[in-house]
Backbone as a printed PyTorch tensor [residue, N CA C, xyz], in Angstrom:
tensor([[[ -87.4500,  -71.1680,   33.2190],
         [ -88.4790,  -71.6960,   34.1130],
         [ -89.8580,  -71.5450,   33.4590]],

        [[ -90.5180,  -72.4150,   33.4100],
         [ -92.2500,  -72.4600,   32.5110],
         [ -92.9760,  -72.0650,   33.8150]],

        [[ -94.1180,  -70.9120,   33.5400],
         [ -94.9110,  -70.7730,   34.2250],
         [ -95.8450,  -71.5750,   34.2230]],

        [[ -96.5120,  -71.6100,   35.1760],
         [ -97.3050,  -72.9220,   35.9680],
         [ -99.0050,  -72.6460,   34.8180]],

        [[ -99.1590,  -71.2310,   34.6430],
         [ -99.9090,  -71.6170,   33.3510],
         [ -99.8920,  -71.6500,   32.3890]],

        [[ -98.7140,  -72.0110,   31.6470],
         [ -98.1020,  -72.0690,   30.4080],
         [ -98.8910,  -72.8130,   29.2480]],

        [[ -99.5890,  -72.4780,   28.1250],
         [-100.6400,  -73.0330,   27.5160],
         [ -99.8660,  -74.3420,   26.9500]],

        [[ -98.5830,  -74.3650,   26.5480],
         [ -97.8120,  -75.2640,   25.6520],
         [ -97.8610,  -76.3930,   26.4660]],

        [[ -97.7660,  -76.4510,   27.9500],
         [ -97.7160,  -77.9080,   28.6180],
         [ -98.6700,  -78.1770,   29.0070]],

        [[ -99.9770,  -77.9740,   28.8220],
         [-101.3290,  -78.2240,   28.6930],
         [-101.3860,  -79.2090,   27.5930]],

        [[-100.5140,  -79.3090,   26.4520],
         [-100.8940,  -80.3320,   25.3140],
         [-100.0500,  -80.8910,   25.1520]],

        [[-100.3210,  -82.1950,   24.6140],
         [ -99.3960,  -83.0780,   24.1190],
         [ -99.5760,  -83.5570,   23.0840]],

        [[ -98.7340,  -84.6450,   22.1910],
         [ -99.0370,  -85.3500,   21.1540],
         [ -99.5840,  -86.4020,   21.4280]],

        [[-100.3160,  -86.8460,   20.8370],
         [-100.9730,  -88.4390,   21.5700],
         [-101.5280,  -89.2870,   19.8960]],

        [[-102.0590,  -90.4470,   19.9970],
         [-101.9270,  -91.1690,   19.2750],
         [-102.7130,  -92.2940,   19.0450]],

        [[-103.8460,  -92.8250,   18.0650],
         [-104.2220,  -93.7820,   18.4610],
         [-103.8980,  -94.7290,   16.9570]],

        [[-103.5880,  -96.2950,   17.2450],
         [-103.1710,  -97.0090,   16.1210],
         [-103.7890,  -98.0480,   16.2330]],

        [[-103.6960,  -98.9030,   15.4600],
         [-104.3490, -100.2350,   14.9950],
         [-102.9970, -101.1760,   14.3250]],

        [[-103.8100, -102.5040,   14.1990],
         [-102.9520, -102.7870,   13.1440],
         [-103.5240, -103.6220,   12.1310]],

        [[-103.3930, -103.2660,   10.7980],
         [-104.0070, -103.4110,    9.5930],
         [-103.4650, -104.5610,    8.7550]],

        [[-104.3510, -105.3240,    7.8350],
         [-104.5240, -106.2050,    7.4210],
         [-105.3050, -106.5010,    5.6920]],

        [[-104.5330, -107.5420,    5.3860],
         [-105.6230, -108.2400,    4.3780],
         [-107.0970, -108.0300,    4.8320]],

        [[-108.2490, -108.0160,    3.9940],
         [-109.8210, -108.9800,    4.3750],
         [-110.1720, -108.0950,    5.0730]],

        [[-109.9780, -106.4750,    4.8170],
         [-110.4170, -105.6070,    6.0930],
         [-110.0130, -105.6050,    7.3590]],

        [[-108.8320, -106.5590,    7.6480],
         [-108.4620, -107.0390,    9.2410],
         [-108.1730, -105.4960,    9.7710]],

        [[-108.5950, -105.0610,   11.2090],
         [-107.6930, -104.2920,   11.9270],
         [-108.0030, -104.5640,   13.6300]],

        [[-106.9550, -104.2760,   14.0960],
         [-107.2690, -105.1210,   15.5110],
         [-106.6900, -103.8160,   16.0110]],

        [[-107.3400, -103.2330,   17.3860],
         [-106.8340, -102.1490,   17.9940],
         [-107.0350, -102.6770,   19.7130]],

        [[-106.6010, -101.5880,   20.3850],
         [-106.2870, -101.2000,   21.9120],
         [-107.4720, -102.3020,   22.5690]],

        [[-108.9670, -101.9180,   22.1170],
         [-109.9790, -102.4230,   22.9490],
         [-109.6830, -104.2690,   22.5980]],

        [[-109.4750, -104.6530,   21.3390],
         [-109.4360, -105.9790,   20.8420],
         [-108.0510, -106.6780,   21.5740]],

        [[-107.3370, -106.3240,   22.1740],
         [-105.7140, -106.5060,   22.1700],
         [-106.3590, -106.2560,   24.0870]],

        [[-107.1650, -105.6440,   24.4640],
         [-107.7380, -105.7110,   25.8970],
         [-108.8910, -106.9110,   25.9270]],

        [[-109.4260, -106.8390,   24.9470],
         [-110.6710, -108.4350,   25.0180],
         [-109.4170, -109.6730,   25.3170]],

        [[-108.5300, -110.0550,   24.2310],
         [-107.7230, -111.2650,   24.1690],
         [-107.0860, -111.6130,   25.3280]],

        [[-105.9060, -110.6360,   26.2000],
         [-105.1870, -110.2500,   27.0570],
         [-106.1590, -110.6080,   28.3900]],

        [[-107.2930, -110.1520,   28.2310],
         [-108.3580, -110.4900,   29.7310],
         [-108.7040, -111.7900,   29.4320]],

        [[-109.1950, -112.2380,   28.3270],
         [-109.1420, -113.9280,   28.1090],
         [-108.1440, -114.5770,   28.5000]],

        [[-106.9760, -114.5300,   28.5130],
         [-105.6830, -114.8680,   28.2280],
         [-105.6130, -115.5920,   29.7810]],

        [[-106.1820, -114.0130,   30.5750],
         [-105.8260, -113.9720,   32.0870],
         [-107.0140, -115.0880,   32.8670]],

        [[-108.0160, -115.1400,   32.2900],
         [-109.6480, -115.2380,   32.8260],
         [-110.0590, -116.6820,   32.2290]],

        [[-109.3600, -116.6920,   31.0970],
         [-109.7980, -118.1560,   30.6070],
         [-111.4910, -118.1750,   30.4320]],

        [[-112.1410, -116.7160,   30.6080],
         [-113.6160, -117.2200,   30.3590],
         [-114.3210, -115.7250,   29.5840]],

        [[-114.9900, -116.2160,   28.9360],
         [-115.3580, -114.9360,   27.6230],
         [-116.0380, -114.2820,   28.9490]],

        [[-117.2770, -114.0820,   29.6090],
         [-118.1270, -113.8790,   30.6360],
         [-117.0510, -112.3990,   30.8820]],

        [[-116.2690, -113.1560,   31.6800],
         [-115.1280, -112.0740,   32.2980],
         [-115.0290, -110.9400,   31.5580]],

        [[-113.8970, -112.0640,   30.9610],
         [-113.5130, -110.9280,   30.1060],
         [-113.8480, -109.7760,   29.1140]],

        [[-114.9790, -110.3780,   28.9880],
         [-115.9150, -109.3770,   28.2980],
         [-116.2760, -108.0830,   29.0020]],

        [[-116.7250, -108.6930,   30.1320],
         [-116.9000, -107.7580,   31.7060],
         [-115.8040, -106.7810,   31.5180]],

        [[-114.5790, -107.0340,   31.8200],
         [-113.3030, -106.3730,   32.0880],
         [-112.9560, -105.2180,   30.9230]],

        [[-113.4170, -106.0730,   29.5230],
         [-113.5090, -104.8780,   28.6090],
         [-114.3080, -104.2270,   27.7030]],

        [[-115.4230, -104.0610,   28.5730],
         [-116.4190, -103.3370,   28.9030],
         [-117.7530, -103.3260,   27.7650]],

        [[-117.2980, -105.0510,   27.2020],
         [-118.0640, -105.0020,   26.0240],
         [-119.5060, -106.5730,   26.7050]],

        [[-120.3510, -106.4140,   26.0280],
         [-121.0580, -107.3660,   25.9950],
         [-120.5860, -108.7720,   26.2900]],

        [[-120.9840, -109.6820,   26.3100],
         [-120.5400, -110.6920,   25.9190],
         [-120.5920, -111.4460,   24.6000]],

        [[-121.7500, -111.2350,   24.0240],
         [-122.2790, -111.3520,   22.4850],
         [-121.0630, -110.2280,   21.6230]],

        [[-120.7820, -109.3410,   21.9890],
         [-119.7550, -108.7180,   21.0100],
         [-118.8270, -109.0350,   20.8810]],

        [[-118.2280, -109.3950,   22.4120],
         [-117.1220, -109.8310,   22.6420],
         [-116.6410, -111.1900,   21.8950]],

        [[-117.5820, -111.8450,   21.5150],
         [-117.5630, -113.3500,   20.6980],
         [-117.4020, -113.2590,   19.3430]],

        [[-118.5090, -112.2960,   19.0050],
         [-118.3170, -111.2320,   17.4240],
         [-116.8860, -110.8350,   17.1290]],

        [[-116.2170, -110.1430,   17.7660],
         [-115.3380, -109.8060,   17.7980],
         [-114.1840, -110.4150,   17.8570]],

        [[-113.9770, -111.5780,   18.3700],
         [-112.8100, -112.5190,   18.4210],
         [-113.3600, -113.6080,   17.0020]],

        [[-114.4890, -114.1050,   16.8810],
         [-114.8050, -114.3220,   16.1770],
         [-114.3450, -113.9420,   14.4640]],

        [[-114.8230, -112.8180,   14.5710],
         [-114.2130, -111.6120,   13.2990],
         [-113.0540, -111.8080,   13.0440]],

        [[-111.9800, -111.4360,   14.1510],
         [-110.5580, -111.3480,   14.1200],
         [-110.1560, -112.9170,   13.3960]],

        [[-110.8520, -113.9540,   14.0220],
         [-110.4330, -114.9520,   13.3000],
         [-111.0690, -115.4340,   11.4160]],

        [[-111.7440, -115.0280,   11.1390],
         [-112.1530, -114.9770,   10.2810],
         [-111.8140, -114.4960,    9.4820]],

        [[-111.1470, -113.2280,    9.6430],
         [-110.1220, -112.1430,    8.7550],
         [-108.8560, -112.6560,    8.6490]],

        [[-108.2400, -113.0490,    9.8350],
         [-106.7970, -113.3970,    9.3780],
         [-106.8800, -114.6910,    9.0010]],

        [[-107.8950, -115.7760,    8.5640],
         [-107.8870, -116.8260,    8.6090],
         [-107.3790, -118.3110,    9.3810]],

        [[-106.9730, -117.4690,   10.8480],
         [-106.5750, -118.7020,   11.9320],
         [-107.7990, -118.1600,   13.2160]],

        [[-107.7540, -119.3490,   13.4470],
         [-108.3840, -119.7480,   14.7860],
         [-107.2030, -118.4960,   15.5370]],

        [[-108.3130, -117.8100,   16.8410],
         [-107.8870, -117.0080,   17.9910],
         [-107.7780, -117.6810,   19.1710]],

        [[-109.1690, -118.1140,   19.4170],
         [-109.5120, -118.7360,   20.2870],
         [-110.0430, -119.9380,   20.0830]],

        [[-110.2400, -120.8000,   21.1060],
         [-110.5610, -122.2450,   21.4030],
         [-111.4140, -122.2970,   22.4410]],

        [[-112.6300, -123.2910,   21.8520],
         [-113.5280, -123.2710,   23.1610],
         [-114.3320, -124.7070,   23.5730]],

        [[-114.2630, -124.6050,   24.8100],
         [-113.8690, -125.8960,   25.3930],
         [-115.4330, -126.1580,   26.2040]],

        [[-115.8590, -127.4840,   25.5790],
         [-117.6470, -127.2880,   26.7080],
         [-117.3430, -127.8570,   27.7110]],

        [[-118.1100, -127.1560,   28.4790],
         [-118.1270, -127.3690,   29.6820],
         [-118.7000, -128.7150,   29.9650]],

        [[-118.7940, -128.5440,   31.4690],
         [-118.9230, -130.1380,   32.0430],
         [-120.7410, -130.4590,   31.9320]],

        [[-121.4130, -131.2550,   32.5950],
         [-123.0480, -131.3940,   33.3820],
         [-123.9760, -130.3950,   33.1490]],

        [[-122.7960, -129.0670,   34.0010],
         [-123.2620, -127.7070,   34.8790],
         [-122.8610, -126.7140,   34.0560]],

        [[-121.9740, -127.1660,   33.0600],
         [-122.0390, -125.9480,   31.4650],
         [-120.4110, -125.5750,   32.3230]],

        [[-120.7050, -124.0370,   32.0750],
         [-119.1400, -123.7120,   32.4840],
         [-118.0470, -123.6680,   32.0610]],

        [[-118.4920, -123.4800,   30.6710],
         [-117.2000, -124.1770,   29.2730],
         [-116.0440, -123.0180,   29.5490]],

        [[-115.0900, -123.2880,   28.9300],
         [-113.7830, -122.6860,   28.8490],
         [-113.4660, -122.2540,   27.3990]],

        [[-112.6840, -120.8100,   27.6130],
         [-112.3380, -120.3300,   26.3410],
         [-110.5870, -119.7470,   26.4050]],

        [[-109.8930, -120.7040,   25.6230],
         [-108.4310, -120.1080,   25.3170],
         [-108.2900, -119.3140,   24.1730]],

        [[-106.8310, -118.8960,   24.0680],
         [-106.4760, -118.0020,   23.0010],
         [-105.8740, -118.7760,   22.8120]],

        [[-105.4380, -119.0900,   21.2400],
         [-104.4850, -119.8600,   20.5300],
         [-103.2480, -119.4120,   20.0340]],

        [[-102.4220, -119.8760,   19.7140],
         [-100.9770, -119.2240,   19.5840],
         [-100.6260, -118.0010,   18.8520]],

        [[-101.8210, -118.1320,   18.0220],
         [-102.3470, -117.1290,   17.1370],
         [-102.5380, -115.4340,   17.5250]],

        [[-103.7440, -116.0880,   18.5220],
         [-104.3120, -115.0890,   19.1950],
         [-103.0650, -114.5780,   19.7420]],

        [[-102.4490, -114.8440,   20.8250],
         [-101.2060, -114.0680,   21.0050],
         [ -99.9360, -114.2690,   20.8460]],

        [[ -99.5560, -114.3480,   19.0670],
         [ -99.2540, -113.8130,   18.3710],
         [ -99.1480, -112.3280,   17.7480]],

        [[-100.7530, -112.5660,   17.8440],
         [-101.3520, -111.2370,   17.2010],
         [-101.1800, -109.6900,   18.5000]],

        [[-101.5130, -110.5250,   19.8870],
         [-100.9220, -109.2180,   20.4170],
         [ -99.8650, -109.2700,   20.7510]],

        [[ -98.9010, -110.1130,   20.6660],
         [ -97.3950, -109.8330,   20.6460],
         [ -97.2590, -108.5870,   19.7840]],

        [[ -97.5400, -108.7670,   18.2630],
         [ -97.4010, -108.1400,   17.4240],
         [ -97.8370, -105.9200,   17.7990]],

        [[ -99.2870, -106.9130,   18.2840],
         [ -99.7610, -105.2380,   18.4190],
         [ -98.7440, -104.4970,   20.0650]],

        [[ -98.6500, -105.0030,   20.3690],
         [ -97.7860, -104.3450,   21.7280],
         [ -96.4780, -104.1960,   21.1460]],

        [[ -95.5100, -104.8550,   20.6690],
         [ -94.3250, -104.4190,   19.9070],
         [ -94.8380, -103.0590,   19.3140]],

        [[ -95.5860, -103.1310,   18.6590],
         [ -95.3940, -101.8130,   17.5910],
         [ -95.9580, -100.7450,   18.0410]],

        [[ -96.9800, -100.7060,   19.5280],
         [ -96.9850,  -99.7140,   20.5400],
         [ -95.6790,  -99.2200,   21.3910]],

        [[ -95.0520, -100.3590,   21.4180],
         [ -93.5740,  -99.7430,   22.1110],
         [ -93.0560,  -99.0440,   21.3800]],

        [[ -92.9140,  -99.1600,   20.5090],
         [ -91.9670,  -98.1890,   19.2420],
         [ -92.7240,  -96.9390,   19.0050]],

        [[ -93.8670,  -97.3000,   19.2520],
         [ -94.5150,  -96.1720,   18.7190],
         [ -94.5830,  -95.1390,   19.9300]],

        [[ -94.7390,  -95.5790,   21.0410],
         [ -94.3500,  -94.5990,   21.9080],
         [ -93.0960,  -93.9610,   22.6490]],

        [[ -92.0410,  -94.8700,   22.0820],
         [ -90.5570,  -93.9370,   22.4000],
         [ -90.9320,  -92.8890,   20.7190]],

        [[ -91.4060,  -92.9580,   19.9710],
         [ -91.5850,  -91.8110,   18.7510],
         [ -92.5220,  -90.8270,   19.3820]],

        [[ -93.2500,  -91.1370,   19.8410],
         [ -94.1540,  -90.2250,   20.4260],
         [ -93.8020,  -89.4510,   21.8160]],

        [[ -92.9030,  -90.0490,   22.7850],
         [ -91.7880,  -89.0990,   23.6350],
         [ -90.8180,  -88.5860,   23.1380]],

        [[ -90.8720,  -88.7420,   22.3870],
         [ -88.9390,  -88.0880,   21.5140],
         [ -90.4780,  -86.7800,   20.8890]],

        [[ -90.9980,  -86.9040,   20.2690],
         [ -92.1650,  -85.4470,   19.4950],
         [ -92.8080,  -84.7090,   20.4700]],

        [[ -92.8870,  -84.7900,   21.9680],
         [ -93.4570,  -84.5230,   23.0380],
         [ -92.3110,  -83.8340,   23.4740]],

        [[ -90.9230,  -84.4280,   23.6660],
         [ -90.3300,  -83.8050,   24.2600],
         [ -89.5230,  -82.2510,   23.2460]],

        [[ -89.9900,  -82.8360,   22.2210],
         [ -89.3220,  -81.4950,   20.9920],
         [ -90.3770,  -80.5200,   20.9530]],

        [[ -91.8380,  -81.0980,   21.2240],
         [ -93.1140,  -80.1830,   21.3380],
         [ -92.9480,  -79.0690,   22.1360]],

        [[ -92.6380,  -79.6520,   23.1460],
         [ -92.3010,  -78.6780,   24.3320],
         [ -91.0890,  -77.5940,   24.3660]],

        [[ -90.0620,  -78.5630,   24.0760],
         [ -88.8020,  -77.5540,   23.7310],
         [ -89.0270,  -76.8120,   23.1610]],

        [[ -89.1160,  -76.7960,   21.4790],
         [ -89.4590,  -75.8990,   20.5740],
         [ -90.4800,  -75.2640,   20.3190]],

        [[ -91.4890,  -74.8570,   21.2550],
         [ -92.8440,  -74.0170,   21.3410],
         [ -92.9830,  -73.5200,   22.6920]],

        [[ -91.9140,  -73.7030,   23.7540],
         [ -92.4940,  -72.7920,   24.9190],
         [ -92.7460,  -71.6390,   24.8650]],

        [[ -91.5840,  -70.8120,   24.5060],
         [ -91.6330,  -69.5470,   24.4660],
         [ -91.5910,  -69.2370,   23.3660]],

        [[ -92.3610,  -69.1860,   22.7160],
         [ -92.6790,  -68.6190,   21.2850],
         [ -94.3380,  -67.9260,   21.3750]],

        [[ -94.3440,  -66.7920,   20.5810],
         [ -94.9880,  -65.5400,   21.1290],
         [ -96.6870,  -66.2670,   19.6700]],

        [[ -97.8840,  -66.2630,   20.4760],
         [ -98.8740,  -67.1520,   19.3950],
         [ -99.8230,  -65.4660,   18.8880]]])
């Protein structure tokens, strides 16, 4: 039985990844949250909102991504009279977080299988 203040289940293993590229490319968690809120929102404005970046960065940034891997991410569409333009992701674009969410899944059944050995093999062991 682990006592309730047991220092060992206070910590865990945790993890942060990207995924890396030719041309300096690396696309992580926040970039893979910009695309995904586009995806949903169809409008940079938003989505930018949602992940918690500017809107000017947020353009930088998808921008970038396309520039590095050399395909178009996104697509952007002018608006009508009253402006209001529209912005998609291209097959590309999620592609690319297909890619990055696959290799978070994997990466986190590795990271519960080391969590759960963390724990096993360090409860009771005298520091």
């Amino acid at each position: 039985m682990q006592e309730p203040n047991d220092p060992i289940q206070q910590y865990e293993v945790g993890c942060k990844f990207w995924i890396k590229g030719s041309n300096d490319f690396t696309m992580g968690p926040g970039d893979v949250k910009l695309i995904k809120s586009l995806i949903e929102l169809k409008n940079l404005t938003k989505a930018a909102k949602v992940s918690n970046y500017s809107y000017k960065y947020a353009w930088k940034k998808l921008k970038n991504i396309s520039r590095k891997t050399g395909k178009a991410i996104v697509k952007s569409h002018r608006g009508g009279k009253g402006g209001g333009g529209e912005v998609s992701v291209t097959l590309w674009g999620i592609h690319l977080v297909s890619l990055f969410e696959s290799a978070e899944v994997q990466l986190n059944k590795v990271i519960s299988k080391i969590n759960a050995d963390f724990v096993k093999n360090n409860h009771k062991k005298e520091i």
